[in-house]
C-alpha positions as CSV (number, residue, x, y, z in Angstrom):
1,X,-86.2,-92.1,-124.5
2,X,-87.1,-89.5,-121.9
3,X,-88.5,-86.0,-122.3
4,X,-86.2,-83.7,-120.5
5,X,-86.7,-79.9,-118.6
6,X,-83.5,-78.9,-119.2
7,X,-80.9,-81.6,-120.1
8,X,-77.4,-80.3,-121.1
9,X,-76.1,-82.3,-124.4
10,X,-73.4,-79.8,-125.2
11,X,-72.4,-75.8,-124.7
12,X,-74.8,-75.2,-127.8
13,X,-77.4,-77.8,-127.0
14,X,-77.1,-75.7,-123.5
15,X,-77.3,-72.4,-124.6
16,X,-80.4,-73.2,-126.7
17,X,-82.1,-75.0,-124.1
18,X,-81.9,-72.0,-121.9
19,X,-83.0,-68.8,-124.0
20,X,-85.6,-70.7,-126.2
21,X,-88.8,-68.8,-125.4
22,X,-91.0,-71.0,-123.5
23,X,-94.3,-71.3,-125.7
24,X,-91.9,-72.9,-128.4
25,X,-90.5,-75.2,-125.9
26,X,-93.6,-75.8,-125.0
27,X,-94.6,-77.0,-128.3
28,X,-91.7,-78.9,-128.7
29,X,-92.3,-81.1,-125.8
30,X,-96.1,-81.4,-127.3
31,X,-95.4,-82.6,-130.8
32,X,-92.6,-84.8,-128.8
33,X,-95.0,-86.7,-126.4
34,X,-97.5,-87.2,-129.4
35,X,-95.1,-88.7,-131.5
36,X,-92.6,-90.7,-129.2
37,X,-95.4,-91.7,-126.3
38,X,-98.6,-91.8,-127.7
39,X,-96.9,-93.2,-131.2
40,X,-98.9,-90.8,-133.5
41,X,-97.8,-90.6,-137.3
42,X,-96.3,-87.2,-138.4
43,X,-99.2,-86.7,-140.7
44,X,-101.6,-87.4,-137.4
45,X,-100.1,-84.6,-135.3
46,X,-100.2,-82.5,-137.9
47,X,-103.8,-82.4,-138.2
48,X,-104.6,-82.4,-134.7
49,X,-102.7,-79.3,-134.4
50,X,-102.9,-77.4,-138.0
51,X,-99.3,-77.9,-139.3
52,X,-98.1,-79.8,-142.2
53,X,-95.9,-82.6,-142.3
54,X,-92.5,-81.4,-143.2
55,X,-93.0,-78.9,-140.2
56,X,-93.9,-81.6,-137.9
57,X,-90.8,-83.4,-139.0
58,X,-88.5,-80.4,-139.0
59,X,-89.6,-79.6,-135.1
60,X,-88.7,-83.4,-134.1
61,X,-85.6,-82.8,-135.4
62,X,-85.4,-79.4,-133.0
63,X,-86.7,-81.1,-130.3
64,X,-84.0,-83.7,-130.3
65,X,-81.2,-80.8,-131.4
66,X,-82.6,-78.5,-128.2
67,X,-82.3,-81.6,-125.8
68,X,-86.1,-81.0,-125.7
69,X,-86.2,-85.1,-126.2
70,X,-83.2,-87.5,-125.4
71,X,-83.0,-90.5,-126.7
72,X,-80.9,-93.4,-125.8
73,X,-80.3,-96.7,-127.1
74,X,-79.7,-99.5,-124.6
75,X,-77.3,-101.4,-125.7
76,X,-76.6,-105.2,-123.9
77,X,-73.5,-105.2,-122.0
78,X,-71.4,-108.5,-122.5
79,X,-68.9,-108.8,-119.8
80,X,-65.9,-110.6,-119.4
81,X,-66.1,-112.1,-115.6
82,X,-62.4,-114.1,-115.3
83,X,-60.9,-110.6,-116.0
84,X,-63.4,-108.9,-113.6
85,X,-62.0,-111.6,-110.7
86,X,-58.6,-111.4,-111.6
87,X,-58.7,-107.8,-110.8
88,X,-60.2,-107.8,-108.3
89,X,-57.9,-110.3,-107.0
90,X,-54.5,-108.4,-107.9
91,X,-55.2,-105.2,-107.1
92,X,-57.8,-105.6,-103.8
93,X,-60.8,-104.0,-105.7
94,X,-64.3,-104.3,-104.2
95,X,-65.5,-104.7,-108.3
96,X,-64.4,-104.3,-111.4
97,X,-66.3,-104.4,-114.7
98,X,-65.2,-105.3,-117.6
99,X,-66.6,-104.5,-121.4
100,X,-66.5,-107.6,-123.9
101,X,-65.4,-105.7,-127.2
102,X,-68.1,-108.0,-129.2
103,X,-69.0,-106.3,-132.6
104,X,-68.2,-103.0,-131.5
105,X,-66.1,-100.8,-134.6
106,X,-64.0,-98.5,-132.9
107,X,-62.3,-97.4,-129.9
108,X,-65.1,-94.5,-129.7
109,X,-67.9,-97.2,-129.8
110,X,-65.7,-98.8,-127.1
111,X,-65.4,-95.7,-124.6
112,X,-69.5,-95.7,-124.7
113,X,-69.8,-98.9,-124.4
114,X,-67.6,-98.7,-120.9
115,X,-69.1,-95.3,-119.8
116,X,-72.3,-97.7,-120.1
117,X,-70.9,-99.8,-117.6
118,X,-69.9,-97.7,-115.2
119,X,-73.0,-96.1,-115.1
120,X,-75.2,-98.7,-114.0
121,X,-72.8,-98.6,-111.1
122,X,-73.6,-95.6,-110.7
123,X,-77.4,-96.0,-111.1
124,X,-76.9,-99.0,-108.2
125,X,-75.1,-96.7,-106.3
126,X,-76.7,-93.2,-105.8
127,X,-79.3,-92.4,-103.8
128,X,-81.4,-89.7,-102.1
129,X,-78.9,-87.6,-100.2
130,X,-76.2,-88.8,-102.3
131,X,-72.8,-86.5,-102.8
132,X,-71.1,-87.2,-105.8
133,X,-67.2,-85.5,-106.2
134,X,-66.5,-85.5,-110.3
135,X,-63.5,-85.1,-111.9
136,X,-62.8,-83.9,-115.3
137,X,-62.3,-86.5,-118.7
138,X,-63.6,-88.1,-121.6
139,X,-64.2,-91.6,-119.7
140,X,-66.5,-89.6,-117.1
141,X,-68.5,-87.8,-119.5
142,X,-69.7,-91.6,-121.7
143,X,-70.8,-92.4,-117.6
144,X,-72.7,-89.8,-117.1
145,X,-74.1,-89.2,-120.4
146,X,-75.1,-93.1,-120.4
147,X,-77.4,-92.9,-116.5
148,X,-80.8,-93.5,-117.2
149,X,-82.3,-93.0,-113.8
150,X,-85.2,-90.7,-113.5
151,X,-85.5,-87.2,-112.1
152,X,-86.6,-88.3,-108.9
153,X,-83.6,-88.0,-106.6
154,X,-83.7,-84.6,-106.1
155,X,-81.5,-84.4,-103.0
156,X,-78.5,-85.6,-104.6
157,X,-75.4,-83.1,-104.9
158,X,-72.5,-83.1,-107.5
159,X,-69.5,-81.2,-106.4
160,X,-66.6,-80.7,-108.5
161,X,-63.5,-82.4,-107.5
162,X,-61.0,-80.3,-109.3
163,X,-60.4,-77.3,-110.9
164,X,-61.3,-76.1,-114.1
165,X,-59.8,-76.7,-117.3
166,X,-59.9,-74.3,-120.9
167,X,-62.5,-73.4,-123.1
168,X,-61.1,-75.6,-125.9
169,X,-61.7,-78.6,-123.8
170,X,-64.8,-77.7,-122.2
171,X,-67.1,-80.8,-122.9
172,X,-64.8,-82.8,-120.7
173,X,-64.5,-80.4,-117.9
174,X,-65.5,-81.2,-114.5
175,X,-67.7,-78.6,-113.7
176,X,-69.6,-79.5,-117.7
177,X,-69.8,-82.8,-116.8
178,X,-71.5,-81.8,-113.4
179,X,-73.7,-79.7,-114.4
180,X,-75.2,-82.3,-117.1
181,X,-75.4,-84.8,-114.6
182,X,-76.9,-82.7,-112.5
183,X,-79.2,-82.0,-115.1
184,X,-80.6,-85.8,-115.3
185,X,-80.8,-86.2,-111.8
186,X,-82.5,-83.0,-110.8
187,X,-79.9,-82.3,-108.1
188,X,-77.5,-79.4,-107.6
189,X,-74.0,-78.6,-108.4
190,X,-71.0,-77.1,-106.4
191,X,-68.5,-75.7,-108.5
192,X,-65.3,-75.1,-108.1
193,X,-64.3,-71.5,-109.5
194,X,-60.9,-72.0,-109.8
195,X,-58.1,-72.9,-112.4
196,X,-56.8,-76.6,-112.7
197,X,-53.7,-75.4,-111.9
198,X,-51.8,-72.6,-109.8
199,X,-48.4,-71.0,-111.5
200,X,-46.9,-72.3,-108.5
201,X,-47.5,-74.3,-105.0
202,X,-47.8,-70.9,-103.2
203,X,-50.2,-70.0,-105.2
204,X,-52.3,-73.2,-105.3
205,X,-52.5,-72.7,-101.4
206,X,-53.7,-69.1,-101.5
207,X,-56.7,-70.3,-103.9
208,X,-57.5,-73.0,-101.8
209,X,-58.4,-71.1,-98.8
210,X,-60.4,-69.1,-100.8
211,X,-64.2,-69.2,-99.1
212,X,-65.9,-71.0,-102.2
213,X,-63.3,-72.6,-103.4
214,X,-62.5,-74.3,-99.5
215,X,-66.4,-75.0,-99.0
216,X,-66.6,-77.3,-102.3
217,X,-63.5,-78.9,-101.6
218,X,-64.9,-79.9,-98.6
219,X,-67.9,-81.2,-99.9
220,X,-66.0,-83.4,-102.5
221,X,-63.9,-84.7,-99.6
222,X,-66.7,-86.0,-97.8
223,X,-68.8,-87.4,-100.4
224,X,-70.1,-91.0,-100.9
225,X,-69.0,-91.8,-104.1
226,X,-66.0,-90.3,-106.6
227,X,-66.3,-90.5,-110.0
228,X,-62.4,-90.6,-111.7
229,X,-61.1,-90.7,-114.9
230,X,-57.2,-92.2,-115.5
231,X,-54.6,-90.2,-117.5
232,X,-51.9,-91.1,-118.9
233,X,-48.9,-88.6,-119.0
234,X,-46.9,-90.7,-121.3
235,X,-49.2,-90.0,-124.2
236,X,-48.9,-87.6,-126.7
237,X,-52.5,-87.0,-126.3
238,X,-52.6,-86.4,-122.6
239,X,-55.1,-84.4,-121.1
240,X,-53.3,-82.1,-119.3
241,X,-51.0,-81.5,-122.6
242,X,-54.1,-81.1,-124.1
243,X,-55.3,-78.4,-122.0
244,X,-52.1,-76.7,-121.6
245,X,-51.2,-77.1,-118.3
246,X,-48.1,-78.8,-119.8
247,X,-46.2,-79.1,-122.7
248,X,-44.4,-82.1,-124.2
249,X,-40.5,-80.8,-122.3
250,X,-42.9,-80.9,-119.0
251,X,-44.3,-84.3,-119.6
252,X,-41.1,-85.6,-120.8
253,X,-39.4,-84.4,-117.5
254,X,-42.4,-86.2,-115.3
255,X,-42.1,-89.3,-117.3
256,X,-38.1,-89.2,-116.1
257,X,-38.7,-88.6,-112.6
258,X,-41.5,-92.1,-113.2
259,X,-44.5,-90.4,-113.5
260,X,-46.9,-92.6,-115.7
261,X,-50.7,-91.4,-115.3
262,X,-52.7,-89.1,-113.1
263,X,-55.8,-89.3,-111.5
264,X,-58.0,-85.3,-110.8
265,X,-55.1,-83.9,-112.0
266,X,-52.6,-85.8,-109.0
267,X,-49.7,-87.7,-111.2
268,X,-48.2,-90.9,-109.8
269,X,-46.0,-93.3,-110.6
270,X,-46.2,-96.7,-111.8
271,X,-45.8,-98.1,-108.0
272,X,-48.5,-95.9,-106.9
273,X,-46.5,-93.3,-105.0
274,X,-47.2,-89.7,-105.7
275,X,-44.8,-87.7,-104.5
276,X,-44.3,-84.8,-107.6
277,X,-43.7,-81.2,-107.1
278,X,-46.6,-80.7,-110.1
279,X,-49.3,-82.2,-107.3
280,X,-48.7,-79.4,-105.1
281,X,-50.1,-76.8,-107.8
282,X,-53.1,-78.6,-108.4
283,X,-56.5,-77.1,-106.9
284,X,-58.7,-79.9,-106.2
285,X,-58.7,-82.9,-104.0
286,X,-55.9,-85.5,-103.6
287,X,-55.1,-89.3,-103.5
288,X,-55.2,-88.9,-99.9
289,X,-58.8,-87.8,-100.0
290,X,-59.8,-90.3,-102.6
291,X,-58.5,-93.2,-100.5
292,X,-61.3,-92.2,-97.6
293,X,-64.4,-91.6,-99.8
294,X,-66.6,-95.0,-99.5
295,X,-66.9,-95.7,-103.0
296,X,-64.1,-94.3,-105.6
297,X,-65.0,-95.4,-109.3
298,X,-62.4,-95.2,-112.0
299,X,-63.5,-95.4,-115.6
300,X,-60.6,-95.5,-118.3
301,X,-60.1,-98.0,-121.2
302,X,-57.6,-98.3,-124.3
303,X,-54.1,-100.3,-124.5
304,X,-51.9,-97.2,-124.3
305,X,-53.4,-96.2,-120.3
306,X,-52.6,-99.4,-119.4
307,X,-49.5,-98.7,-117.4
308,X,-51.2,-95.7,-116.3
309,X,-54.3,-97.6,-115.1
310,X,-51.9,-100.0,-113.3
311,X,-50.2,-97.3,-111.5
312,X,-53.2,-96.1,-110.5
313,X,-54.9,-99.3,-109.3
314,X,-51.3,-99.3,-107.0
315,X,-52.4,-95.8,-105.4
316,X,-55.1,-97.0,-103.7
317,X,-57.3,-94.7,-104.2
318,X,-59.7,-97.1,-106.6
319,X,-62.7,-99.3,-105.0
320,X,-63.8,-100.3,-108.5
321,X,-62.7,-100.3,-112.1
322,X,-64.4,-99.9,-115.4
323,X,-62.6,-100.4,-118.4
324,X,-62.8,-103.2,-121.8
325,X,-61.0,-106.8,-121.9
326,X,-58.2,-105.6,-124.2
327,X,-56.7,-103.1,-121.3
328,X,-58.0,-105.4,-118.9
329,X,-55.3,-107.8,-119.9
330,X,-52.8,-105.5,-120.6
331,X,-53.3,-104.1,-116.9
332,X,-52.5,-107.7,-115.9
333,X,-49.9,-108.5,-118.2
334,X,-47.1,-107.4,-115.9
């Protein structure tokens, strides 16, 4: 549990955090630190500061609704280690974790528990100075949403690796899941104003030379660790169906041609080439810059991505994986 300044759990959690009026804040984090850090009953703080009870309990419940107070529960982490080498083995990784799926009930309980793991890479990895380039996806947001490192690396940048996506799937945009990390690290963001997608290549190129858009795509080239969800386009629930950028005809027409998954928007095929005309409208970086950023960490889990995790793990563009043992096996079942 951590008392936080101004940590982003959400558009709303956001929006409240930022025009609360202060004083209330203020009181919020008091009643907070009384009743999580110095482990005063509810009647207790009360007293000490004239309120009743049921008010006392309904402002905790504020608090942790505001993002005033974040708590978090840390879960062990049971890893399965022959799947971790055998990986690493196939596919030339530097690491690979890999979530043991234990007592845990569903395949949402599952994504946490892997975002879990990838953030304690993360937490190994970072460091004062750091740069992190993000990409957009559900897998991305559990790791950043499970750090726990303090708010002392203030030097550390975030820059968004790829463009934005819809309002309808905000939460699991890039430049959202920046800005909460951000957030918990006290560091900045560098956003990338710009659409996902371009109507056309032409077009893509135009917006890519554009000042701001050309200075953060710069930064995420030349940062020291990448952050990367895996997508698979095969899936009626694929993210970029999801958000629009495609419809079913278009994915159908990629799978065809042997597209399989993408990775920051960038489809490829289940060898690991990428050469699609639907890469060329994409604003953000590419495979090619992946490959040369030091550390490239790739967090995706569930039996149905695991062709597209495959492909990916052929692109080259992965140092390390994060995922659980059931697509861990699937992944190496070909």
């Amino acid at each position: 549990m951590c008392l936080a300044g101004n940590t982003d759990l959400g558009l709303s959690s956001y929006k409240r955090t930022v025009f609360m009026d202060t004083t209330h804040r203020a009181l919020l984090a008091r009643i907070a630190d009384l009743y999580y850090n110095a482990e005063l009953s509810q009647a207790e703080i009360g007293q000490r500061l004239d309120l009743s009870r049921v008010k006392i309990y309904r402002l905790l419940k504020e608090a942790r609704e505001a993002g005033v107070v974040r708590i978090s529960i840390n879960w062990p982490i049971e890893r399965e280690r022959a799947l971790e080498r055998a990986l690493i083995e196939r596919f030339g990784l530097s690491d690979a974790r890999v979530a043991v799926h234990s007592s845990l009930s569903d395949d949402a309980a599952m994504l946490r528990q892997v975002g879990r793991i990838a953030a304690q890479v993360l937490e190994e990895t970072l460091h004062d100075g750091s740069t992190l380039a993000i990409c957009l996806g559900r897998a991305t947001r559990e790791a950043v949403r499970a750090i726990s490192v303090g708010r002392d690396r203030m030097g550390m940048r975030v820059a968004q690796a790829v463009g934005s996506i819809p309002s309808s799937m905000q939460a699991f945009d890039s430049a959202t899941i920046g800005r909460e990390l951000a957030a918990q690290l006290g560091g900045e963001v560098l956003y990338l104003n710009a659409p996902m997608m371009a109507d056309s290549p032409e077009s893509a190129e135009v917006i890519r030379r554009q000042p701001q858009v050309a200075q953060t795509l710069d930064a995420a080239r030349n940062a020291d660790v990448a952050l990367i969800g895996i997508g698979s386009v095969a899936s009626s629930t694929a993210r970029l169906i999801e958000a629009g950028f495609i419809d079913a005809a278009a994915a159908e027409t990629l799978c065809m041609h042997g597209a399989v998954g993408d990775i920051a928007g960038r489809m490829f095929a289940a060898d690991g080439s990428s050469d699609f005309e639907h890469n060329r409208r994409v604003i953000g970086i590419g495979l090619d810059d992946l490959r040369r950023i030091p550390l490239t960490l790739g967090v995706a889990c569930g039996s149905e991505r695991s062709e597209a995790i495959r492909g990916a793990l052929r692109t080259g563009a992965l140092r390390i994986l994060c995922t659980d043992e059931t697509t861990a096996a699937g992944v190496l079942n070909s």
